[in-house]
C-alpha positions in Angstrom: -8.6 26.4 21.0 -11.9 26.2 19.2 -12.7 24.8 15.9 -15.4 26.6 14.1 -18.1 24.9 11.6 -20.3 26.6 9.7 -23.4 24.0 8.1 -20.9 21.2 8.9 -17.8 22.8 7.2 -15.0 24.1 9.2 -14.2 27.9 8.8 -11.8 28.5 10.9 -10.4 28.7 14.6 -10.1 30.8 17.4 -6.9 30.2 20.1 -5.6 31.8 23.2 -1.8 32.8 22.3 1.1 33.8 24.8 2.4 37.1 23.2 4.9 37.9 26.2 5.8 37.0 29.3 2.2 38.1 31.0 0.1 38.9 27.5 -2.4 36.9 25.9 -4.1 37.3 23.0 -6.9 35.6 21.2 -6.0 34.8 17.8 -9.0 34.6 15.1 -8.7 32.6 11.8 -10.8 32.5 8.9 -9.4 29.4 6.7 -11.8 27.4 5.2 -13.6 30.3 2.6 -12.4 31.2 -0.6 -12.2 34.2 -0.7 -11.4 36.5 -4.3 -9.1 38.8 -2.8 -6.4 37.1 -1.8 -4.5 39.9 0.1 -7.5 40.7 2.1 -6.9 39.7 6.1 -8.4 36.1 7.1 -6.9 37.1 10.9 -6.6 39.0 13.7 -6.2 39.6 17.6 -8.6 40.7 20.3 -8.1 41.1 24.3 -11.5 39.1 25.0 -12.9 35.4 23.5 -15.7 37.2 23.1 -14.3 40.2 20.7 -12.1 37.6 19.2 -15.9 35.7 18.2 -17.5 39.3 16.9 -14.6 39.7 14.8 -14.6 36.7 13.1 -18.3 36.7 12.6 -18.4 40.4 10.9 -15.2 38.9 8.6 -17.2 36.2 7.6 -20.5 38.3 7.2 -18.1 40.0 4.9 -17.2 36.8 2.8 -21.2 35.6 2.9 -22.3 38.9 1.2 -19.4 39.2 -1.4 -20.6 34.8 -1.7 -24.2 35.3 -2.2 -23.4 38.1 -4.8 -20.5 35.4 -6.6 -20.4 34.5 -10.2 -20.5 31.2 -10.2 -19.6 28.4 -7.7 -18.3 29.3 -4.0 -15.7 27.3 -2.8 -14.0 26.1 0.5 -10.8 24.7 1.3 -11.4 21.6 3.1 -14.8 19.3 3.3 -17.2 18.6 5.8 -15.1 15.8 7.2 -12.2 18.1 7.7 
C-alpha cells in the first residue's frame, strides 16, 4: 500500500488487492485533486505496480493540464498534514 504525495500533499494511493482466490490486482486512486468533472474516473486496476504507477501519473497529467488552464483557485481535498 503506498501513499502518494505530490509537493507535500497527498494525491492518492496505490494497493495490491485479492480479486479471487489466485488474482491480484493493483488498485490506483487519485483522491486528493479536485477535479471539475465529477463523473470522470479517479481509479483503476493494472496487472503490474509498475502499470498501476503509469496509470496514475497520465490521470494526474490529465488533472495538471485541465489545473494549469483553471479559472480561478485549484483545490485539494485534504492538506499537507493529511
Amino acid at each position: 500500500d503506498y501513499a502518494i504525495k505530490i509537493d507535500g500533499l497527498k494525491a492518492g494511493r496505490i494497493m495490491r488487492l485479492q480479486r479471487s482466490h489466485m488474482r491480484f490486482v493493483w488498485l490506483w486512486t487519485l483522491t486528493a485533486p479536485i477535479w471539475p468533472d465529477p463523473q470522470r474516473n479517479h481509479s483503476g486496476e493494472a496487472e503490474t505496480l509498475e502499470a498501476a504507477q503509469q496509470a496514475f501519473k497520465a490521470r494526474f497529467q490529465e488533472w495538471l493540464a485541465w489545473a494549469v488552464t483553471a479559472q480561478g483557485p485549484v483545490q485539494w481535498y485534504v492538506t499537507a498534514n493529511a
